[in-house]
TISE-546015 format. One record per residue: residue number from 1; x, y, z of N, C-alpha, C in turn; residue in one letter. Coordinates in Angstrom, 3 decimals. Layout:
N
NUM  X  Y  Z  X  Y  Z  X  Y  Z  A;
...
% end
This chain:
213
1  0.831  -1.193  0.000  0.000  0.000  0.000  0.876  1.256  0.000  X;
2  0.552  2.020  -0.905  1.351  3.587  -0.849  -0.142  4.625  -1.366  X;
3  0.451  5.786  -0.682  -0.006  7.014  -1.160  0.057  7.526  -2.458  X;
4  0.985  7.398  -2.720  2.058  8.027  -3.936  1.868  6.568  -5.063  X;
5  1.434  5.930  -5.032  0.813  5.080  -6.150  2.170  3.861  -6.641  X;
6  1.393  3.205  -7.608  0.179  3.497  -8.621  -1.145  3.095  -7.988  X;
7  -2.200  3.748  -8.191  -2.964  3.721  -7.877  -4.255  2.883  -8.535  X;
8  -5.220  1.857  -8.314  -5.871  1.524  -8.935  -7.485  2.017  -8.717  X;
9  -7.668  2.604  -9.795  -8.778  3.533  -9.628  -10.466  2.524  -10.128  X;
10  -9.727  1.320  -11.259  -10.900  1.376  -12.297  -11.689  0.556  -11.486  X;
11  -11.448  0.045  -10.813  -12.192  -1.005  -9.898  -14.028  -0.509  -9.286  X;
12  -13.723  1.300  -9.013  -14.731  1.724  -8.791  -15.678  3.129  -9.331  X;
13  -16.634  3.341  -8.968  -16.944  4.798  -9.490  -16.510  5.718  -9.410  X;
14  -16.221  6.841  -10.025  -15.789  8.030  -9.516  -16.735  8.621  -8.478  X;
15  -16.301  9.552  -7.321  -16.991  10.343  -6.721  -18.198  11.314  -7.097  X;
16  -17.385  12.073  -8.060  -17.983  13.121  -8.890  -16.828  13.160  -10.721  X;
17  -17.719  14.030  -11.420  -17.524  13.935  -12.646  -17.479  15.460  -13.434  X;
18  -16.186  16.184  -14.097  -16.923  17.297  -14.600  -17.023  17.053  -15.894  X;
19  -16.117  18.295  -16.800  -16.708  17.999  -18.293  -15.597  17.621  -18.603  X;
20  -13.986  17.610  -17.931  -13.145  16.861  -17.947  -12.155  16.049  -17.380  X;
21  -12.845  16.206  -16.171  -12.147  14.965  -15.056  -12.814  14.184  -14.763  X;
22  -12.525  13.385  -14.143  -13.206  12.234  -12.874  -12.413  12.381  -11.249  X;
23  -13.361  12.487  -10.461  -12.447  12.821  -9.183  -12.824  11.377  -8.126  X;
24  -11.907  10.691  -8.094  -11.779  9.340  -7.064  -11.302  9.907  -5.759  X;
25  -12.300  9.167  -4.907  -11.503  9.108  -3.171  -10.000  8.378  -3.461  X;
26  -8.845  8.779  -2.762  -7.935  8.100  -2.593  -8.014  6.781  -1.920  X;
27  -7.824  5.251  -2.649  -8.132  4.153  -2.142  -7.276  3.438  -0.860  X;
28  -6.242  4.581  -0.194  -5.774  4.337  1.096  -5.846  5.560  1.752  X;
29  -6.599  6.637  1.385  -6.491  7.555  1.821  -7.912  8.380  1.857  X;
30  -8.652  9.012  2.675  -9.865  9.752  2.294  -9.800  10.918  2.754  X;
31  -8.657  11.046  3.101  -8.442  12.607  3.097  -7.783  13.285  1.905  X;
32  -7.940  12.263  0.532  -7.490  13.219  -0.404  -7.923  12.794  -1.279  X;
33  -7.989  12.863  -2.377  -9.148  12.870  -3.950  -8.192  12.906  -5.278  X;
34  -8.348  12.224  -5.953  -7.789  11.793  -7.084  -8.565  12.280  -8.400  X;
35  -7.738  13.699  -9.132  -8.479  13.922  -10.274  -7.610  13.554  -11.877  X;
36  -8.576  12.693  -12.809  -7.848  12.055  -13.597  -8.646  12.478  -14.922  X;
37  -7.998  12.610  -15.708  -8.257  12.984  -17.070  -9.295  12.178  -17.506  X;
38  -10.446  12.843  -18.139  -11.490  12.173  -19.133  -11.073  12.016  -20.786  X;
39  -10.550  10.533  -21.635  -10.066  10.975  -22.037  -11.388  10.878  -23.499  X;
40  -11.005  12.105  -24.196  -11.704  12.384  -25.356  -10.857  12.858  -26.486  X;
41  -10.517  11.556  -26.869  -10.028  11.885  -28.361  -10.618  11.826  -29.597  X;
42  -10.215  11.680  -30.698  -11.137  11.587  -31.894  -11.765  10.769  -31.783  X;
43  -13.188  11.049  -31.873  -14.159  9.894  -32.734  -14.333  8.600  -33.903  X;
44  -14.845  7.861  -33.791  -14.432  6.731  -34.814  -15.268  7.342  -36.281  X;
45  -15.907  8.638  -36.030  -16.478  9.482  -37.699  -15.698  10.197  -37.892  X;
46  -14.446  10.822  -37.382  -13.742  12.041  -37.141  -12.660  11.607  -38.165  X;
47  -11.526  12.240  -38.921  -11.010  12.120  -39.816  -10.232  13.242  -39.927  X;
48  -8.561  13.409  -40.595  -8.170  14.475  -41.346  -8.015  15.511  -40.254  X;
49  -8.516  16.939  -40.745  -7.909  17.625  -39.740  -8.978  17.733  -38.799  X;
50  -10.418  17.227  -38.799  -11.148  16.766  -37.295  -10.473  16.192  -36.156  X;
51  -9.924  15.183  -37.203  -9.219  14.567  -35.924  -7.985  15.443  -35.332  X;
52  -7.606  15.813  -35.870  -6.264  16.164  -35.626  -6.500  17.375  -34.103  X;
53  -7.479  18.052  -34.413  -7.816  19.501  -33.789  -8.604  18.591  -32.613  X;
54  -9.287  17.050  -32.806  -9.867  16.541  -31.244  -8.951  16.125  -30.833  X;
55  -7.946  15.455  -31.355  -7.063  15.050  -30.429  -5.568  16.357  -29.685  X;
56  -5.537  17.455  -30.633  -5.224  18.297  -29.650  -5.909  18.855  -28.799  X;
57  -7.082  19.033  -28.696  -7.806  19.913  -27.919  -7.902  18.511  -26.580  X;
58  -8.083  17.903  -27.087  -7.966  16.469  -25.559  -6.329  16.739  -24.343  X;
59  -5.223  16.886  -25.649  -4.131  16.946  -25.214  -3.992  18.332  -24.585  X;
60  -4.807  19.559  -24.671  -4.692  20.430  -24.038  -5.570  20.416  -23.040  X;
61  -6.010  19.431  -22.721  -6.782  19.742  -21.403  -6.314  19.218  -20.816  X;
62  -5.712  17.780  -21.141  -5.160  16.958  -19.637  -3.891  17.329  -19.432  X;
63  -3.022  18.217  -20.692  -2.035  18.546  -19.753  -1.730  19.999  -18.879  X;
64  -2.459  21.266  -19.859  -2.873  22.484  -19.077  -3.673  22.145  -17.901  X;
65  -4.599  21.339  -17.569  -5.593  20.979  -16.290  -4.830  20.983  -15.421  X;
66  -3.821  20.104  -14.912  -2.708  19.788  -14.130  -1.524  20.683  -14.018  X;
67  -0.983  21.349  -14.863  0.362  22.055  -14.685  -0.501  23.693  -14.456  X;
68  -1.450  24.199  -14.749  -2.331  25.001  -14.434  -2.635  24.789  -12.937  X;
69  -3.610  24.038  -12.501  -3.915  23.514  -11.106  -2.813  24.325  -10.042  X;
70  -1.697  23.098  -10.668  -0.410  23.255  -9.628  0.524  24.390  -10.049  X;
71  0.641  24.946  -11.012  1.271  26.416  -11.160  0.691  27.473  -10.234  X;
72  -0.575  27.520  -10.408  -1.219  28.685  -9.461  -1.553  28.112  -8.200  X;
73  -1.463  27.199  -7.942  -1.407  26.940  -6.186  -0.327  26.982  -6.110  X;
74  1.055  26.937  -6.631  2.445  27.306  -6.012  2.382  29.150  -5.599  X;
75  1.905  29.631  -7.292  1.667  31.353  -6.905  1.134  31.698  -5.673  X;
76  -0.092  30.819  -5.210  -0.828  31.143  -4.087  -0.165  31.295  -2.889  X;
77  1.035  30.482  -2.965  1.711  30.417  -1.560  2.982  30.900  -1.821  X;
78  3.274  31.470  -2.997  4.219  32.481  -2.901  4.555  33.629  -1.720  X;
79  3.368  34.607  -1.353  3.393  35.496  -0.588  1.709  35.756  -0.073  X;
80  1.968  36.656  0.767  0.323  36.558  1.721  -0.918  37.192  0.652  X;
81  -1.877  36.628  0.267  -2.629  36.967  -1.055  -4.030  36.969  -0.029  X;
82  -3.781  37.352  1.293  -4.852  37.208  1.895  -5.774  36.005  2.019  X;
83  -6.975  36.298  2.481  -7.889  34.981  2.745  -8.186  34.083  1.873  X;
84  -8.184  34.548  0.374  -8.608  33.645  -0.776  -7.139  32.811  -0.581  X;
85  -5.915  32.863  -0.166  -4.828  31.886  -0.462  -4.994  30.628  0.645  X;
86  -5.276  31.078  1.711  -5.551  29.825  2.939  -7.014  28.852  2.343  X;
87  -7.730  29.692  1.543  -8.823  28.796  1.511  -8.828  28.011  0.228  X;
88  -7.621  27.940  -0.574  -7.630  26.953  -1.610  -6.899  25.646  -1.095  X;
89  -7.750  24.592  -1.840  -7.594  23.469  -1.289  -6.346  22.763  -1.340  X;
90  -5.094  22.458  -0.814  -4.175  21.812  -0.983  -3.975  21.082  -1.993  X;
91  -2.744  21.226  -3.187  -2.796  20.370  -4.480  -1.387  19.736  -3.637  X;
92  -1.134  18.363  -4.033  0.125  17.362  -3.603  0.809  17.223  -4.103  X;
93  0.265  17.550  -5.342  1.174  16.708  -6.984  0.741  16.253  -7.538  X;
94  1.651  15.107  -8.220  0.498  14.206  -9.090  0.936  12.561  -8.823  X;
95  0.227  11.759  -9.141  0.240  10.120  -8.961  -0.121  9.349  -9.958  X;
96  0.375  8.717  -10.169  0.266  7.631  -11.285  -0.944  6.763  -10.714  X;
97  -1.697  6.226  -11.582  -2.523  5.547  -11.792  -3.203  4.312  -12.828  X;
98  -3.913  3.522  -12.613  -4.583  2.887  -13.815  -5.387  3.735  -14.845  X;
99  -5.632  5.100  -14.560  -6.593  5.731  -15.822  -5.377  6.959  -15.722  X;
100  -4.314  6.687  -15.835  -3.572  7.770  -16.232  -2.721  8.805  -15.028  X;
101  -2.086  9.860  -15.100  -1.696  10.812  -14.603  -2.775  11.197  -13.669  X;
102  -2.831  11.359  -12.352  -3.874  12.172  -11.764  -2.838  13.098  -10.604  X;
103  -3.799  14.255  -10.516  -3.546  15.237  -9.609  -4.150  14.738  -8.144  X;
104  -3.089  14.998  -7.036  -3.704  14.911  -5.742  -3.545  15.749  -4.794  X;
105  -5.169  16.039  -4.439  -5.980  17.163  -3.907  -6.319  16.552  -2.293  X;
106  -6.324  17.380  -1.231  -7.330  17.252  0.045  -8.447  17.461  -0.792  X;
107  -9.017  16.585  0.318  -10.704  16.393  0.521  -11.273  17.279  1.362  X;
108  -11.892  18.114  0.791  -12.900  18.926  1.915  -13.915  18.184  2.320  X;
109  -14.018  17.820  3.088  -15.298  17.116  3.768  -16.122  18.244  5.011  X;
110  -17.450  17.724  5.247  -18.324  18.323  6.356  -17.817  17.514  7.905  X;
111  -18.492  18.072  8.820  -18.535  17.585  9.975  -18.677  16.119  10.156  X;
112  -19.560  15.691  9.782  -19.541  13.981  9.859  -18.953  13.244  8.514  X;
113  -17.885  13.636  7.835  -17.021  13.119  7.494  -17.416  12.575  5.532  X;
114  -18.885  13.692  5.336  -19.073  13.166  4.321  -18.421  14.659  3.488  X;
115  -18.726  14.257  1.658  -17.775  15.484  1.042  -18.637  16.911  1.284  X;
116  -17.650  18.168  1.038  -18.349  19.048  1.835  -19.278  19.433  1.367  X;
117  -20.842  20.601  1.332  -21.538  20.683  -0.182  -21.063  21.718  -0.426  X;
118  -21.619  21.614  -1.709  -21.409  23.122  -2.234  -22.148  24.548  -2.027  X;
119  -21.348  25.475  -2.265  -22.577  26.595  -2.474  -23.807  26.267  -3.433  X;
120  -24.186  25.493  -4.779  -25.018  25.491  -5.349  -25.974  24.726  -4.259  X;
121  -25.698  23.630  -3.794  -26.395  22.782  -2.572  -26.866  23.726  -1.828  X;
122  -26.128  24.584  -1.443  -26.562  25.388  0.378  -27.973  26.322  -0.259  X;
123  -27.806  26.793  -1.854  -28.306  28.140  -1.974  -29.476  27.367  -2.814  X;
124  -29.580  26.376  -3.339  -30.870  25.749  -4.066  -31.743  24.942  -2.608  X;
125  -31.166  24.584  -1.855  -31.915  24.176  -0.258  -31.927  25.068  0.379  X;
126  -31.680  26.596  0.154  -32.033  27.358  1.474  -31.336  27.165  2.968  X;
127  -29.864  26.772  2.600  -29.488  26.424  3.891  -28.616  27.254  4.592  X;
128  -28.532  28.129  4.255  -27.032  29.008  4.041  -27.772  30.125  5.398  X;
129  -26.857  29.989  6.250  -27.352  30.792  7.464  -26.596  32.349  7.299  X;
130  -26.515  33.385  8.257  -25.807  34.300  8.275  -24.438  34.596  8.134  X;
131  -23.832  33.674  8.937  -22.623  33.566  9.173  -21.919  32.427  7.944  X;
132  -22.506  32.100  7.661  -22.137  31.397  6.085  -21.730  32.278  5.332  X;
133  -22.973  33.264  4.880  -23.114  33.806  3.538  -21.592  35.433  4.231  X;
134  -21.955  35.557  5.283  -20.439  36.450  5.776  -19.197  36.138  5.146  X;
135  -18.794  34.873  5.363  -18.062  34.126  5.191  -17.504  34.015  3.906  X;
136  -18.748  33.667  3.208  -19.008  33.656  1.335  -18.149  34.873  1.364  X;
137  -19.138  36.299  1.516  -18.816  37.263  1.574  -17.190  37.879  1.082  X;
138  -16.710  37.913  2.449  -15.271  37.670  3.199  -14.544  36.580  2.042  X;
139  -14.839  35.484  1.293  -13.846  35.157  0.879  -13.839  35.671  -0.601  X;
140  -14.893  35.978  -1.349  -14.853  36.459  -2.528  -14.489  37.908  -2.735  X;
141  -14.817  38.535  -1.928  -14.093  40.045  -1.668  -12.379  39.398  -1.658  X;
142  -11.997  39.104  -0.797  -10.108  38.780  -1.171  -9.664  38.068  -2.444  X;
143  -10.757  36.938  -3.228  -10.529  36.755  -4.293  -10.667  37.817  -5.345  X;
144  -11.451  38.649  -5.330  -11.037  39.705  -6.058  -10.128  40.414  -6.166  X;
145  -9.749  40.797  -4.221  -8.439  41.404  -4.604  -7.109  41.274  -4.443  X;
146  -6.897  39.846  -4.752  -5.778  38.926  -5.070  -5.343  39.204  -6.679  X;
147  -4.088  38.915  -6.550  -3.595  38.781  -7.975  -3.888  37.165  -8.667  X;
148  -4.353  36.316  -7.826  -4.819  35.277  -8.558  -5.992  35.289  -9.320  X;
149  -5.667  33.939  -10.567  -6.595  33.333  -11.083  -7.469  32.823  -11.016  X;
150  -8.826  33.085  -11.342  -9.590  32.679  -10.819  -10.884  32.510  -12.127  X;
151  -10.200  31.766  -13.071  -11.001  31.647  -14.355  -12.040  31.119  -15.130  X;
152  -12.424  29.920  -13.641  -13.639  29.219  -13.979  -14.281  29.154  -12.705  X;
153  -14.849  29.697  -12.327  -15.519  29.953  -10.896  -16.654  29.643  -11.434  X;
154  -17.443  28.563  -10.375  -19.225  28.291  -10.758  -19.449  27.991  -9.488  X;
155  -20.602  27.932  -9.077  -21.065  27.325  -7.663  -20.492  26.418  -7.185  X;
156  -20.121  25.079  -7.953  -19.764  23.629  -7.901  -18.633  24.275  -7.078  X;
157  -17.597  25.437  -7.436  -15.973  25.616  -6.987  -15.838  25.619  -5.668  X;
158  -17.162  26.420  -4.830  -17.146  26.378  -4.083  -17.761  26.015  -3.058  X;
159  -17.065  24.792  -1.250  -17.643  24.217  -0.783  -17.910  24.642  0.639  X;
160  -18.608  24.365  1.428  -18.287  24.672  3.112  -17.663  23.109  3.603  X;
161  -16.538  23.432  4.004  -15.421  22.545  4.970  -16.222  23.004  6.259  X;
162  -15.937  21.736  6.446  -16.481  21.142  7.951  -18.081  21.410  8.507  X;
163  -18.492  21.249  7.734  -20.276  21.954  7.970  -20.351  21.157  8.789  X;
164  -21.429  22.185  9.436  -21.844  21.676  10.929  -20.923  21.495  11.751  X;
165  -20.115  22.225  12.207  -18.771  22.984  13.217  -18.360  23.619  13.074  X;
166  -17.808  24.390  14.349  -17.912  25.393  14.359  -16.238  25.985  13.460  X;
167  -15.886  25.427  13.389  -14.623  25.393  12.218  -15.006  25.636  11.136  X;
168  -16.281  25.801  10.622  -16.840  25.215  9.226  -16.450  26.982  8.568  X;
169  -15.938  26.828  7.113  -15.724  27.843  5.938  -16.015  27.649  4.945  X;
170  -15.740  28.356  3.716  -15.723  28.536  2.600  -14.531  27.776  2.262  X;
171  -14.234  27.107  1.230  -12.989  26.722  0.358  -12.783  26.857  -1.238  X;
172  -12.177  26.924  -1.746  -11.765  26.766  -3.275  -11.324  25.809  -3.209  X;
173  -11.914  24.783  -4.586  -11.487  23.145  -4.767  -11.175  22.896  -5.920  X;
174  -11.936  23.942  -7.122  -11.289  24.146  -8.346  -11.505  25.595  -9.037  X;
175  -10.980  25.826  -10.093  -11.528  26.955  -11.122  -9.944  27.429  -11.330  X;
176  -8.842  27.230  -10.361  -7.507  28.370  -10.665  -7.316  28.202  -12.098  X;
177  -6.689  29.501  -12.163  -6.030  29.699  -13.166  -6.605  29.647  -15.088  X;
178  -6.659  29.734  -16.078  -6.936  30.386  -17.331  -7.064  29.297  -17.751  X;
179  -8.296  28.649  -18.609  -8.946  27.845  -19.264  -8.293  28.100  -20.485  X;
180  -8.019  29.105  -20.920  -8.501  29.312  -22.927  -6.635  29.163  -23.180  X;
181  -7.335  28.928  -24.320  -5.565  29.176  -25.242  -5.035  30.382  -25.200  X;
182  -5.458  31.389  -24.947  -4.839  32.418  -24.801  -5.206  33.043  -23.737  X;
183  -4.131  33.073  -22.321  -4.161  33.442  -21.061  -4.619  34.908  -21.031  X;
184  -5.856  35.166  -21.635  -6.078  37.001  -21.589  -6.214  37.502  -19.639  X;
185  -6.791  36.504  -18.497  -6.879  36.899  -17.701  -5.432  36.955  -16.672  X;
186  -4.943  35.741  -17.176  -3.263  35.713  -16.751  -2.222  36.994  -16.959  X;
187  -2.848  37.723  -18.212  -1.692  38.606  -18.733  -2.151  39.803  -18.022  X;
188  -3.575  39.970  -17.983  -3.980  41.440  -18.147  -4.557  41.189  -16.559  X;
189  -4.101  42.442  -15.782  -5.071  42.262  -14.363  -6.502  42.767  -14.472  X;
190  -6.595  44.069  -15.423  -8.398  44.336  -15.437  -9.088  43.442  -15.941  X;
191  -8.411  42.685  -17.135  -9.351  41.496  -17.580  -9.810  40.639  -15.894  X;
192  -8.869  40.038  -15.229  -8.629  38.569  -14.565  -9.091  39.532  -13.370  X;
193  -9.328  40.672  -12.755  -9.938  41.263  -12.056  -12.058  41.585  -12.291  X;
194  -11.921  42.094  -13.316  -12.908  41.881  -14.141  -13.902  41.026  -13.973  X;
195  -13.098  39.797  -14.358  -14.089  38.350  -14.479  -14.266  37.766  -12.699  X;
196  -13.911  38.276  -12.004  -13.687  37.798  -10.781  -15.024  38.551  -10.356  X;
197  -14.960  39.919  -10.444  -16.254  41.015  -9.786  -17.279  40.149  -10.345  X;
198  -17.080  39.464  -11.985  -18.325  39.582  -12.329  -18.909  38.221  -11.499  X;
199  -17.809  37.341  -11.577  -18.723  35.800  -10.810  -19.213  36.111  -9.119  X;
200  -18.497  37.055  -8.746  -18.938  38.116  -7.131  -19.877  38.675  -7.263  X;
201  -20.907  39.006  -8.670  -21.654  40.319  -8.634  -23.066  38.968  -8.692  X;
202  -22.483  37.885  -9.901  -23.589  37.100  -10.071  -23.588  36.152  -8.714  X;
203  -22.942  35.827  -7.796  -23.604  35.373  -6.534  -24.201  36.037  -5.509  X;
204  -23.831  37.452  -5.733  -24.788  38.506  -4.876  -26.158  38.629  -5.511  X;
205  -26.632  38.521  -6.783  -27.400  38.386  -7.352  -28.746  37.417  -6.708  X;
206  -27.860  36.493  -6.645  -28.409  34.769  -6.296  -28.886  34.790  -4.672  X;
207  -28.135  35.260  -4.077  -28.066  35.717  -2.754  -29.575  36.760  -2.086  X;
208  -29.089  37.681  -2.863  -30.203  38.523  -2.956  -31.813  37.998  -3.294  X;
209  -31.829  36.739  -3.953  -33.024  36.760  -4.824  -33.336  35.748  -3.669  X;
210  -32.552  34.839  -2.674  -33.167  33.776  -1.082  -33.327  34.790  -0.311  X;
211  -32.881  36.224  -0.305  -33.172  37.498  0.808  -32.271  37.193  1.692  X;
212  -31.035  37.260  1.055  -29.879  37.318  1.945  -28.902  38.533  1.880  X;
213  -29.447  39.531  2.136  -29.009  41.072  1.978  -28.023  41.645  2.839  X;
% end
């Protein structure tokens, strides 16, 4: 048994699923989560330069996903970037596996030890008390005014650690750093400032509309 792998993943389901990972509990470990490339290459109709452009665009996700990830969580702990830097989730590295290269992440989990929910969970159930949405508050205000990336922010990104104790916060689990082929929010700070207010303006939005003012 090791941490550090190889790891055999296929044996079971993934946890959760996005549009290009799969994220596994660590199978000696559940305090940390295993995210592994979905892989999508050309199609068996695909041909010529179809193919050519699916199978790069595959190759740019599983390898920008990972050296992205862990580039800007090194930035993060470069120097004090305020509250948004403590609340991103620990990246480890990466581990070999049966479905490939995977990145390894802590597990945010709740109070009784299950994964933590998300803001989309708290705010589609109405669960989100005062001192939550403070919290929310408090951490998206410093993500704004951080010099980090913060390029795919959706509800899913963000979870409450340790719900139900009194420890319990906000975390970042994914979104760092610049999706597109061309890093416009990486280069430019009003852009990558910009897009940050705006995913801050649309959860005040959301906020506002459960009467959480």
């Amino acid at each position: 048994m090791t941490i550090l792998g190889p790891l055999s993943l296929k044996s079971g389901p993934p946890l959760l699923s996005s549009k290009t990972r799969w994220v596994y509990e660590h199978p000696h470990d559940s305090s940390l989560l295993v995210k592994v490339h979905i892989p999508r290459g050309p199609g068996a109709q695909q041909s010529g330069i179809q193919a050519w452009f699916a199978a790069a665009k595959d190759y740019f996700l599983y390898s920008s996903g990972m050296v992205r990830e862990l580039r800007h969580f090194v930035e993060s702990r470069y120097r004090d970037q305020g509250l948004a830097c403590s609340r991103i989730c620990p990246i480890h590295g990466v581990v070999e596996t049966d479905l490939g290269l995977g990145l390894l992440v802590s597990a945010a989990r709740s109070a009784d030890g299950s994964l933590a929910p998300t803001l989309q969970t708290l705010m589609d159930n109405r669960l989100l008390t005062a001192s939550q949405v403070a919290d929310l508050r408090a951490l998206l205000d410093s993500m704004v005014d951080s010099t980090l990336t913060f390029a795919d922010m959706n509800y899913e990104n963000l979870v409450l650690e340790h719900a139900g104790d009194d420890s319990e916060r906000f975390v970042i689990i994914d979104g760092l750093g610049d999706r597109t082929w061309i890093p416009t929010q990486r280069w430019f700070r009003s852009v990558r400032r910009s897009k940050k207010r705006e995913f801050q303006q649309r959860v005040e939005r959301r906020l506002s509309s459960l009467g959480y003012d």
